[in-house]
C-alpha positions in Angstrom: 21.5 -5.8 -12.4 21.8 -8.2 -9.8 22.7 -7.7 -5.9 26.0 -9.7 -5.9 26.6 -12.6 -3.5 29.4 -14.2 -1.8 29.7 -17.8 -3.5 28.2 -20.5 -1.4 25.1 -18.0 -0.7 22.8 -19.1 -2.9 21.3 -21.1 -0.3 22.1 -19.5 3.4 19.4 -20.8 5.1 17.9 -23.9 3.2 18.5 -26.8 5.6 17.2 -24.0 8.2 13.9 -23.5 6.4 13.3 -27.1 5.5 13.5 -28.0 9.3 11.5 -25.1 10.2 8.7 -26.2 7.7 8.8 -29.6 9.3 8.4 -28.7 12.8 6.3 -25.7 12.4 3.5 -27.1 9.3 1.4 -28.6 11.2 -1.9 -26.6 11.1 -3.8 -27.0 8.3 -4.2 -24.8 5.6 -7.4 -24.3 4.4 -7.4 -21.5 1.6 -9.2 -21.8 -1.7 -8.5 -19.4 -4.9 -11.6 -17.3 -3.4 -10.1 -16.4 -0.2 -6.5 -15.4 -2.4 -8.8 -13.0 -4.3 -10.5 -11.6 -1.2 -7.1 -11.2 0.3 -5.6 -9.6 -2.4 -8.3 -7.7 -3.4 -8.5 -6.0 0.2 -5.0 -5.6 0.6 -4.8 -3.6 -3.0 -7.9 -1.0 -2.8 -7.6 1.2 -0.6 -6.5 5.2 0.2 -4.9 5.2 -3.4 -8.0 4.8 -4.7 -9.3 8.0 -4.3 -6.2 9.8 -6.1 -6.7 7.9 -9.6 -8.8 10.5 -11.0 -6.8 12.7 -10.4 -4.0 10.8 -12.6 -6.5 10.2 -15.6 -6.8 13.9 -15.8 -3.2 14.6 -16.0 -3.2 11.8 -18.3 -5.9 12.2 -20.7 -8.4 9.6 -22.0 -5.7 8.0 -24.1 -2.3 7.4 -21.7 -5.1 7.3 -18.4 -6.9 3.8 -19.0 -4.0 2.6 -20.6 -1.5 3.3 -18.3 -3.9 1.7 -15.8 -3.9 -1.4 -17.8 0.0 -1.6 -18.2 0.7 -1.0 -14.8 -1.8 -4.4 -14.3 -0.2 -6.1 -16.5 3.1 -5.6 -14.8 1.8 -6.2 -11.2 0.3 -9.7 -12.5 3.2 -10.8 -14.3 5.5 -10.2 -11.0 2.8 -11.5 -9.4 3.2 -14.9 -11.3 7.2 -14.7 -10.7 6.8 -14.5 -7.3 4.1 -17.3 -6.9 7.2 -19.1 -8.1 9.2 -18.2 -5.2 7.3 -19.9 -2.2 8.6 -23.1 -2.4 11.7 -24.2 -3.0 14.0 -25.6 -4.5 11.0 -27.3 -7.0 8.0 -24.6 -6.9 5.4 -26.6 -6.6 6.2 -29.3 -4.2 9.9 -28.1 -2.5 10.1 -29.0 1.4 11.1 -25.0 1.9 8.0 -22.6 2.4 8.8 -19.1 2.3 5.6 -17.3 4.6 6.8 -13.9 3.8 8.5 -11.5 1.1 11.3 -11.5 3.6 12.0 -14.9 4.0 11.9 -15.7 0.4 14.5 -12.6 0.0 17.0 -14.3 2.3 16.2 -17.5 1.3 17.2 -16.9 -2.3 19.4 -14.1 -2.3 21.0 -14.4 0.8 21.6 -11.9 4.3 22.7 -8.4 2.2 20.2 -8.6 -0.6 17.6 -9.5 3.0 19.2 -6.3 4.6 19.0 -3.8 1.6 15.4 -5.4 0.6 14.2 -4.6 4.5 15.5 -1.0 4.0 12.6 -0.4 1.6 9.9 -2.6 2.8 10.2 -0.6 6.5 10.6 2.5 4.3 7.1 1.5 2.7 5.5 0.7 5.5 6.9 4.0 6.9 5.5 5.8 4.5 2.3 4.5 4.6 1.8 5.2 7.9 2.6 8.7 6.7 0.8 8.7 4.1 -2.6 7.1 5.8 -2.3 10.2 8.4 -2.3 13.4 5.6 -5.5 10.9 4.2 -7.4 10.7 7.7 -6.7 14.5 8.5 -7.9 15.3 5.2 -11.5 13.3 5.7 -12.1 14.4 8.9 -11.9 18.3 7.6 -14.1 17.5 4.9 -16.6 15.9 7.0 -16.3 19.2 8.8 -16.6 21.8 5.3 -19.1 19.4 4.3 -21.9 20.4 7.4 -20.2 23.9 6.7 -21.3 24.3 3.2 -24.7 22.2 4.0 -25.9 25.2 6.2 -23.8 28.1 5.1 -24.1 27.6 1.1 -21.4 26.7 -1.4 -20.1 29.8 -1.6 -19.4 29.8 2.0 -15.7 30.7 3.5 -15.5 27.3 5.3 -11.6 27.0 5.5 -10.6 24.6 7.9 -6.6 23.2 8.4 -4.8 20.2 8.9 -3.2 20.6 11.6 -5.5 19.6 14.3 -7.0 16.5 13.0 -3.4 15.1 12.2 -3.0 15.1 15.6 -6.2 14.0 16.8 -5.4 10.5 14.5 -1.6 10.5 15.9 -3.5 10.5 19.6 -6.1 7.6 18.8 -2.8 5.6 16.9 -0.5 6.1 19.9 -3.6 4.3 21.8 -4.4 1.7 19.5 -1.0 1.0 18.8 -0.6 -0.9 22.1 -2.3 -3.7 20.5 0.4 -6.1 21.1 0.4 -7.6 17.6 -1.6 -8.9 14.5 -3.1 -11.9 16.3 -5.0 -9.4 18.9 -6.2 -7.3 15.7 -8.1 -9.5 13.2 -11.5 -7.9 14.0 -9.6 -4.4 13.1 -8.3 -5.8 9.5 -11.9 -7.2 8.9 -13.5 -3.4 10.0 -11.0 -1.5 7.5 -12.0 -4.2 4.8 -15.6 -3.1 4.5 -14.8 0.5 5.3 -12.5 0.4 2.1 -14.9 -1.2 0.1 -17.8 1.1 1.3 -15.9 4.5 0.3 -14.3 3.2 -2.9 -17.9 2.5 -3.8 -19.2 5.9 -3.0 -16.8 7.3 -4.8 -17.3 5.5 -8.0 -21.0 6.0 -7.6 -21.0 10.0 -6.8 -18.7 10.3 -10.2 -21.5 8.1 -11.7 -24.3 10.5 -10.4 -22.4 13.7 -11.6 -21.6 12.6 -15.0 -25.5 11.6 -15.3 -26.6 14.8 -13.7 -23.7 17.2 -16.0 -25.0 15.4 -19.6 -21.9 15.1 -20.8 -18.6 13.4 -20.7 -16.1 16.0 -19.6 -12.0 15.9 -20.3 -9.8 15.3 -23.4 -7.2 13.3 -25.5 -4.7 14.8 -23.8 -5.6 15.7 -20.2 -5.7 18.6 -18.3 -3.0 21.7 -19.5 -0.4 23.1 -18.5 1.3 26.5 -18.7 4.6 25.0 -19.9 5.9 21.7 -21.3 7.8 20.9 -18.4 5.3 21.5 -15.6 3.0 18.9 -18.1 5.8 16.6 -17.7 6.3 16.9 -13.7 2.6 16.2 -13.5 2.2 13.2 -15.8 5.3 11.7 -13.8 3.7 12.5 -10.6 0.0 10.7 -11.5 2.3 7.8 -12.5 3.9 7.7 -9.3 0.3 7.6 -7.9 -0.7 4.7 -9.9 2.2 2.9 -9.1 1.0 3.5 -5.2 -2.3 1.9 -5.7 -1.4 -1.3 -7.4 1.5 -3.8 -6.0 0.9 -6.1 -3.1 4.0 -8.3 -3.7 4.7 -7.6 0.4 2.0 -9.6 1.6 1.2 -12.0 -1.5 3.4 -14.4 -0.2 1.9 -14.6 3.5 -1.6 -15.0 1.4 -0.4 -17.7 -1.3 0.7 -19.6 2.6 -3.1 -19.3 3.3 -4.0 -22.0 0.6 -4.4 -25.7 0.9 -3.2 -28.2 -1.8 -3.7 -30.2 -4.1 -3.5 -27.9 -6.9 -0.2 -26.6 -6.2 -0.3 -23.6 -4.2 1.7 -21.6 -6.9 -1.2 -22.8 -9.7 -4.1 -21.3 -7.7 -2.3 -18.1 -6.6 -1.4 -17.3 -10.3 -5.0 -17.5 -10.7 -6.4 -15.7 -8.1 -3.7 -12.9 -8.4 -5.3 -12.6 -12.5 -8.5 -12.8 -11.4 -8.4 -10.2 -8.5 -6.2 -7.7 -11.0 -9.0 -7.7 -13.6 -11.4 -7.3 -10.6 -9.0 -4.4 -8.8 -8.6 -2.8 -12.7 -12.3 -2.6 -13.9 -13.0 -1.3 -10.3 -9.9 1.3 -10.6 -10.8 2.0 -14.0 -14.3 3.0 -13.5 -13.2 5.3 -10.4 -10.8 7.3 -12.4 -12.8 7.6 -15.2 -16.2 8.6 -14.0 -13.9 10.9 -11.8 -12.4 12.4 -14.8 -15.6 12.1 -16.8 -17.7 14.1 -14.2 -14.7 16.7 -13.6 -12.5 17.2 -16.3 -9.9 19.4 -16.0 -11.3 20.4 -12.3 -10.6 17.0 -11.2 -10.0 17.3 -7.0 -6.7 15.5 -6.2 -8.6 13.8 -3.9 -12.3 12.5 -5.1 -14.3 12.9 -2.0 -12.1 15.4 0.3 -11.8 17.7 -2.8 -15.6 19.1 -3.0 -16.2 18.4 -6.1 -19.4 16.8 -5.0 -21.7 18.7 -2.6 -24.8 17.1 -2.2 -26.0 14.5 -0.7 -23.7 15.7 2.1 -24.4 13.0 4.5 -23.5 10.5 2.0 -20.0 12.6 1.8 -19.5 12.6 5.7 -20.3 8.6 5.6 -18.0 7.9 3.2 -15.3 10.0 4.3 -16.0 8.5 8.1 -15.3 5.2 6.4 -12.0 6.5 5.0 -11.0 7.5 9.0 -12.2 4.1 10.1 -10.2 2.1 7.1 -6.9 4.2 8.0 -7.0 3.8 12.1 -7.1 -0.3 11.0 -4.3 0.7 7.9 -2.1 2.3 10.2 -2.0 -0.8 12.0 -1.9 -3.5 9.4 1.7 -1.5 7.6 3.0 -0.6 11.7 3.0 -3.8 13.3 5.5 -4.9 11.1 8.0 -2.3 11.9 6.9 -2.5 15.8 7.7 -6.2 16.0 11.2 -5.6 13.8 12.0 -3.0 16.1 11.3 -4.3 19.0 12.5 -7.8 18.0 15.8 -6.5 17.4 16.1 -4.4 20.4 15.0 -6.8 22.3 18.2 -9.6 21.2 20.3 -6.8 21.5 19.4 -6.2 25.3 18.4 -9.7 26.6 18.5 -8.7 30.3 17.4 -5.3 30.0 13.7 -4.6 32.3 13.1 -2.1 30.4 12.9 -3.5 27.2 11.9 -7.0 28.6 9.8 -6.5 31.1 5.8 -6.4 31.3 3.8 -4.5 34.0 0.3 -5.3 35.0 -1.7 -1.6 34.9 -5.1 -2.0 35.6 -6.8 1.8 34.1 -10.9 0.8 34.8 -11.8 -1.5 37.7 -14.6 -3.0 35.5 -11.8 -4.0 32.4 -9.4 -6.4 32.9 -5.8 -5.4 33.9 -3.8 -4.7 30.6 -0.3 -5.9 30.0 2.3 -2.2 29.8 6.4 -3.2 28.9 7.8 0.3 29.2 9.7 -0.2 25.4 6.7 -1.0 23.5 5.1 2.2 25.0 8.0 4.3 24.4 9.0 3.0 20.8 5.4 2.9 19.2 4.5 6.2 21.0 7.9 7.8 19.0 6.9 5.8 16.1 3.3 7.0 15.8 5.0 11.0 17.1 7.2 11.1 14.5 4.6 10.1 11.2 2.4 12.7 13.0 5.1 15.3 12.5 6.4 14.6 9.0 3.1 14.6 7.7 2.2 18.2 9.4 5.2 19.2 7.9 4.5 17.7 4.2 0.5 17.6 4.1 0.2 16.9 0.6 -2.2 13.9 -0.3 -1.2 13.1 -4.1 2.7 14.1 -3.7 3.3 12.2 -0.5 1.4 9.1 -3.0 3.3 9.5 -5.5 6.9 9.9 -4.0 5.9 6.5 -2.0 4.9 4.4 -5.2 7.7 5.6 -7.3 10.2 4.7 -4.2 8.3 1.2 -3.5 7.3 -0.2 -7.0 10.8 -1.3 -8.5 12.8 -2.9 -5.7 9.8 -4.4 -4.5 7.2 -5.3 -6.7 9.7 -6.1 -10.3 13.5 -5.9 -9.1 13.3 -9.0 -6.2 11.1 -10.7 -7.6 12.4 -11.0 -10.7 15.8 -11.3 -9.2 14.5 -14.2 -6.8 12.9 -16.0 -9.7 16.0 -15.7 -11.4 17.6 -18.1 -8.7 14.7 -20.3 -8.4 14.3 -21.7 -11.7 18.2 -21.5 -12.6 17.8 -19.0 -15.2 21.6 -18.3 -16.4 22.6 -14.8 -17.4 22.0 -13.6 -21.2 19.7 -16.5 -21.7 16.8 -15.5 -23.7 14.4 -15.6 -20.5 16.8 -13.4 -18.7 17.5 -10.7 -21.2 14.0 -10.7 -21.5 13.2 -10.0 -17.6 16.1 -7.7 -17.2 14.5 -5.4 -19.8 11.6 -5.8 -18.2 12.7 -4.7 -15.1 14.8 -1.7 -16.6 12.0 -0.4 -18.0 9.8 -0.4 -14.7 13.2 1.2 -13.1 12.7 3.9 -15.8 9.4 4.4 -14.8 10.0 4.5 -10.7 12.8 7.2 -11.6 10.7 9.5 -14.0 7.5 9.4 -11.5 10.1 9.7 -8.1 11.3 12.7 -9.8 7.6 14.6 -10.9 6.7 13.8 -7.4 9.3 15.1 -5.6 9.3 18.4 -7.9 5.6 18.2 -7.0 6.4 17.8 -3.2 8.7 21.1 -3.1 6.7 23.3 -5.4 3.5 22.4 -2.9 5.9 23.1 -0.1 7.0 26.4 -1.4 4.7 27.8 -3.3 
């Protein structure tokens, strides 16, 4: 199941990354297993959240916490294989640091697996981008029904569409998008952090409130039903494609585990912080979807605070879905740099003496503000960039489809088949070797799963489309 190499690949770039650690490791890393959990715990929760109750209902009290728990299981044993992969060729003290999932890809794998492994990443980071404007559009018209139904009554016809507000984020992104890369943007990580934090925990609360308030503990064995066996299955494969959305971080776990000092081994502490911030992530996800489910049942809104489910206290609902728009203008940014600074990198070696794509212009917009540094390609490529998520996501504004078509695309090549792959090469693992017929059905199996829930989602997609 391997991407094939040429011989002699196995290595393309070591002596290149050993000299590149020595000349560039000289600031001092300072990261203990409590900043890894941090890390990983605010890069995992976040707009996927709010579609996991959704998933328990299609999936009943049975498959619903248990999926949840397999799908953990999974993300912390690839976790622990790539942990593996930072180091090399020992991984625990190797002279070779890989920073990024990237690096570690070329490193190990060589140039094509690098090129067909950056076809999904940018794809993922695409998507999310996507993904996090159909979330935003959607908070900002609840906030809107919300004061709607507060003064008109529940039964009110407060109908309000996507449209508008998609665009309003696209316009604030194309802005905020000239931030010239992650070092200029810390304070907008730290901002979508709490906001994250703040509406997960709303949410979990209100589902607390209404099972309290409904006396009872709504749902069944086998989730919500369906009018034919088929449409069941499209469903359950779709909330599994949303599951797989909300869990791996195997893109950035690297760039965290090169946060962390040593002594212990950097590999040690980052299996244990990726453990102990899955448990964390789990009971957290867990208790969302189920007090979701619990307080809904079969009503369950695909999205728990945008769906109305909850009414009252509405200003509680406006604050939390206000946190949801603040999280996703910093989430845009976190998943777009990335591309911008591929893009931009590339074109940018591919027309060294270009002005156009080179050049910088001092523009100086309020006397009172200092003059801010324009290059006409960064403008033009982020501007199409942030245009053309804006339009696909008019086009397909469909919060737990567009979810689940992303995780089911994302969660094998990137969080089991590379990894696995990678660790394959690290530790010398020779083919049908207990170990490796082990790992290979491993991954299979998660394949399996990213082609069931790619298929319920898509289905999903076009009957929402169409219908």
């Amino acid at each position: 199941m391997g991407i094939s190499t040429s011989e002699g690949e196995d290595h393309p770039l070591m002596s290149n990354f050993i000299a590149t650690d020595v000349e560039e490791d000289s600031f001092k890393r300072t990261g203990t297993i409590w900043t890894a959990i941090a890390h990983i715990i605010t890069g995992v929760i976040g707009a996927g959240v709010l579609s996991l109750a959704w998933s328990m209902a299609q999936l009943g009290w049975v498959a619903g916490p248990l999926t949840m728990v397999v799908f953990a299981a999974i993300t912390v044993l690839s976790a622990n294989l790539l942990c593996d992969c930072y180091r090399s060729p020992d991984p625990e003290c190797g002279p070779a640091r890989n920073r990024s999932y990237m690096e570690a890809v070329q490193l190990y794998l060589g140039e094509r697996s690098k090129q067909i492994c950056g076809v999904f990443f940018h794809e993922s980071l695409y998507g999310c981008g996507v993904a996090y404007v159909i979330t935003a559009a959607g908070s900002v018209r609840a906030i809107q029904k919300s004061n709607c139904y507060h003064k008109e009554g529940h039964e009110a016809p407060c109908h309000y569409g996507d449209s508008i507000y998609m665009l309003l984020f696209g316009g604030v992104q194309i802005f905020v998008s000239q931030i010239p890369d992650f070092h200029n943007m810390a304070w907008l990580s730290i901002v979508a952090a709490i906001m994250s934090f703040c509406y997960s925990t709303i949410g979990l609360a209100l589902g607390f409130a209404k099972v309290v308030e409904n006396t009872e503990i709504k749902g069944s064995i086998d989730g919500v039903s369906a009018d034919s066996m088929a449409e069941k299955l499209w469903l359950v494969f779709q909330a599994l494609g949303d599951i797989a959305f909300a869990y791996p971080y195997s893109i950035i776990l690297l760039e965290i585990q090169d946060t962390l000092k040593s002594p212990p081994p950097e590999n040690q502490t980052m299996k244990k912080a990726s453990t102990s911030a899955i448990v964390i992530t789990t009971f957290f996800y867990l208790c969302c979807g189920c007090f979701g489910y619990a307080a809904f049942g079969s009503d369950t809104p695909g999205n728990l605070l945008t769906g109305f489910g909850f009414y009252e206290p509405y200003w509680l609902i406006d604050f939390a879905n206000a946190c949801i728009v603040l999280h996703l203008v910093g989430g845009y940014q976190v998943f777009s740099q990335p591309v911008f600074a591929f893009g931009e990198g590339w074109l940018s070696g591919k027309f060294p003496n270009s002005g156009f794509v080179n050049n910088f212009y001092s523009v100086k917009l309020i006397p009172v503000f200092p003059a801010f540094q324009l290059n006409p390609l960064r403008l033009c490529f982020r501007t199409a960039y942030v245009v053309s998520t804006t339009v696909i996501a008019m086009v397909f504004p469909y919060f737990n489809q567009v979810l689940g078509v992303l995780g089911a695309l994302n969660f094998w090549p990137l969080a089991i088949y590379f990894p696995v792959e990678m660790y394959f090469v690290q530790r010398k693992i020779g083919a049908w070797t207990k170990k490796w017929m082990v790992l290979q059905t491993f991954s299979l199996f998660c394949l399996m799963v990213s082609i069931v829930a790619l298929i319920g989602s898509v289905e999903g997609l076009i009957e929402a489309k169409f219908t």
